[in-house]
N, C-alpha and C positions, 0 to 999 in steps of 0.2 A: 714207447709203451703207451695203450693206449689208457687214458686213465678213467677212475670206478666209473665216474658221470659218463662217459661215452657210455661204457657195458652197457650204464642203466638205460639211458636213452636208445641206444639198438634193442636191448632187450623191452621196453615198453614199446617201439616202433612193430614188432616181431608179434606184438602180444594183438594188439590192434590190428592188424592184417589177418591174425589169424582166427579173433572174433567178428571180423565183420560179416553182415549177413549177407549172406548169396540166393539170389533171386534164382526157382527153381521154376523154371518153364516146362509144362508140359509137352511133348513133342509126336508122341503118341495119336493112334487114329482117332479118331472124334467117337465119341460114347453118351451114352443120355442114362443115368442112374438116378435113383432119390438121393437126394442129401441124407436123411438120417434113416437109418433099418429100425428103429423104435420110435414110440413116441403114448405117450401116459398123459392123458388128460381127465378130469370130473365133468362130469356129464351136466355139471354146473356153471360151465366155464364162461358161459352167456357169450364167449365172443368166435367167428368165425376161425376154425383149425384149419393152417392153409400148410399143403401137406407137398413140399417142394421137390421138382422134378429138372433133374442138374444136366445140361445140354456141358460133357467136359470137351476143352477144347476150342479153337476159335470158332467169335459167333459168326452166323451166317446170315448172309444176306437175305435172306427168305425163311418163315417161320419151317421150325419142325414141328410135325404131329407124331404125339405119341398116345398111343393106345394102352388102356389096362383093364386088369378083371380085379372083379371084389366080391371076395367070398368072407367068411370067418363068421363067429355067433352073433355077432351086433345083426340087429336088426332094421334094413332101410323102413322110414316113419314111423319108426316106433324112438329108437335109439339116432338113430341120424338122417341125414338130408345132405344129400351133395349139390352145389350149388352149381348151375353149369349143366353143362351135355355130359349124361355118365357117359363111361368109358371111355373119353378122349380129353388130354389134354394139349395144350399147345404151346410149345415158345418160342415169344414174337421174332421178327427177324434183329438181331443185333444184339439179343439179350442170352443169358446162359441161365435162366430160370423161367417155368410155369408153373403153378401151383393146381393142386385138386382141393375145393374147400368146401370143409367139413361142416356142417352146423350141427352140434351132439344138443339131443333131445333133454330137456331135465325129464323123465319123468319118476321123480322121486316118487316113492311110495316105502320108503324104509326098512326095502330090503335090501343091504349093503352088498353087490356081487360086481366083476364085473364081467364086460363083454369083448370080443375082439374083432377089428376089421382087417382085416390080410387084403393087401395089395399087391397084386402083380404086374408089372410090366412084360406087355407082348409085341410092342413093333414099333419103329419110330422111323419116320421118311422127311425124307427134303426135299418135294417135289416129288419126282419119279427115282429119285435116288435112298435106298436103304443105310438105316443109321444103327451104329452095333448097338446094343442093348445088353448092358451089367460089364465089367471086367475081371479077369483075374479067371483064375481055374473053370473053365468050363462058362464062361461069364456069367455065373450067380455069385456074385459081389455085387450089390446096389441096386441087384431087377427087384426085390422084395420089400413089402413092411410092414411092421406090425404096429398098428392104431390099437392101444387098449384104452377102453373106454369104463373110468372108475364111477360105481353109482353112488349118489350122493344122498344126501336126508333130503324129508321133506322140506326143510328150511334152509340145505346148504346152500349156497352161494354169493353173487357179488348183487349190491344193495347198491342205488340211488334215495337219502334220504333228504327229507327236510323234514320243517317242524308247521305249527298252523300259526297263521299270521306272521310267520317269516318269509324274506326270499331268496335264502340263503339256501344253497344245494348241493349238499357235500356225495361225490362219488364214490364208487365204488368201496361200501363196504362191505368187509369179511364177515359172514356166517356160517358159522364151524361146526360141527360133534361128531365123535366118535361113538355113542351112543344112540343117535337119534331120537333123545327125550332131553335132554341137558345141554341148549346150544351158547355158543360164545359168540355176541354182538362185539366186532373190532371197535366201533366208535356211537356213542351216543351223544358227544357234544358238538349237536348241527344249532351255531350261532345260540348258542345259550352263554357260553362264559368270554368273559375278555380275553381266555386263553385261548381259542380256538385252533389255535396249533397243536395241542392237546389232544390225542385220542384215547378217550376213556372207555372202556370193556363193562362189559355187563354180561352177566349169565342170568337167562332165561330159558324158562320149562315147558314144554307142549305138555298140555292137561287132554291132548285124546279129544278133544270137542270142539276145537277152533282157539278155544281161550287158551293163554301164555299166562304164567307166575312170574315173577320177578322176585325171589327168593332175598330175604333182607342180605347186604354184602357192602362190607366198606369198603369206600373207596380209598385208595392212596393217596391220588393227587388232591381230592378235595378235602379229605383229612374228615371226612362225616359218608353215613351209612344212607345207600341208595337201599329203595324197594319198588313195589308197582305191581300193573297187570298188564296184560293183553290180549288182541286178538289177531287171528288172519283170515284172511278172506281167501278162500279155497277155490275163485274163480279167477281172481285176477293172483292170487301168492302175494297180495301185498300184506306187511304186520304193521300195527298198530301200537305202539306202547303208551302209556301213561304211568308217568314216573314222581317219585317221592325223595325228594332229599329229607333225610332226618339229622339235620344239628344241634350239639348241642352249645347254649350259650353260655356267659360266664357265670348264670347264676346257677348253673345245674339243669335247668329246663329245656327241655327237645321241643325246635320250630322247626315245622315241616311246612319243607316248599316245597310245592308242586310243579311238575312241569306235562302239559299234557296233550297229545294226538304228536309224539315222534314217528313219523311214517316212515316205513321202508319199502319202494321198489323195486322188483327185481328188475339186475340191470338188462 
């Protein structure tokens, strides 16, 4: 008889064979789809949407061309710019991807809506050879997509800051609101504190006239109340702040430090 330790051993032997993963090869004719049928981005997004075009299937020795149409409410130069030859994309020989790339417009102006780009795929070749286009029922699985393109505030998006007399240049900060009068700064401290790993938030206010408020608000991590003003410059979108730590010391009395000309670039 065989004893318990065998069972368990057969039975974990049993278990392991039957979790291991199995490599699932495609085998199927060769097909050229988008990778994804949606795709949501803020028209602040400052960086190139590269909107990918799936060659399934072994790669080929020689590039495929594939052709599309673009219809939908977005607007080309207003809302976007394709970078490239419209209506043709290509992937190279050996690779199973080509991309169509997007560059979405800020042009904030504080009306929150958005817009849609519909892509269609209409032909793809290997040379003089035809390559199927979508799969599945009728082959509309993967021939479509829908780019929706969200509008953002006049201040949404990603920031390059520093400070004046520093040379320190922190990337890519968030400017947020759901309102478009009341926005959220992700970080204001560019080389000011020995924390620097520290990203400290600030709400500030568009006053309608270029100049920004800086609404008195403590801070957490510094354990004392930030305030300020600013401005923006409506030709380049760069803001300006000039900021006010107010603490207080142990005899009761509020020293306010200044820190001033925190720039932000749009990235």
């Amino acid at each position: 008889m065989k004893s318990y330790f065998s069972y368990l051993v057969l039975a974990l032997c049993m278990a392991l064979v039957a979790c291991e993963e199995k490599q699932v090869i495609y085998s199927g004719p060769d097909y050229v789809r988008f990778t994804d049928t949606t795709l949501v981005y803020k028209e602040s997004i400052g960086q190139t949407v590269a909107v990918k075009v799936h060659l399934v299937g072994k790669p080929n020795d020689s590039p495929v061309t594939v052709t599309y149409s673009v219809t939908g409410t977005a607007v080309a130069g207003r809302d976007y710019q394709i970078e490239g030859t419209k209506g043709v994309v290509t992937i190279p020989a050996g690779q199973h991807f080509g991309t169509i790339d997007f560059k979405l417009l800020n042009n904030a102006n504080n009306i929150l809506r958005s817009s849609e780009i519909l892509l269609t795929l209409n032909s793809a070749s290997q040379g003089e050879q035809r390559v199927q286009i979508g799969t599945g029922k009728n082959f509309s699985l993967g021939n479509s997509l829908r780019l929706t393109i969200e509008d953002d505030c006049l201040f949404g998006g990603f920031y390059n800051a520093k400070r004046v007399g520093s040379n320190i240049l922190v990337k890519d900060v968030a400017i947020t609101s759901t309102n478009c009068t009341e926005y959220l700064l992700a970080n204001w401290n560019v080389g000011l504190m020995s924390f620097n790993a520290d990203k400290l938030s600030l709400r500030f206010v568009d006053n309608g006239d270029n100049s920004l408020s800086v609404p008195n608000q403590y801070n957490l991590t510094l354990g004392d109340t930030v305030l300020g003003k600013g401005a923006w410059d409506p030709r380049t979108r760069q803001i300006v702040l000039n900021l006010v730590i107010k603490t207080t010391g142990n005899s009761g009395a509020d020293t306010l430090i200044t820190i001033p000309q925190l720039t932000y670039v749009p990235r």
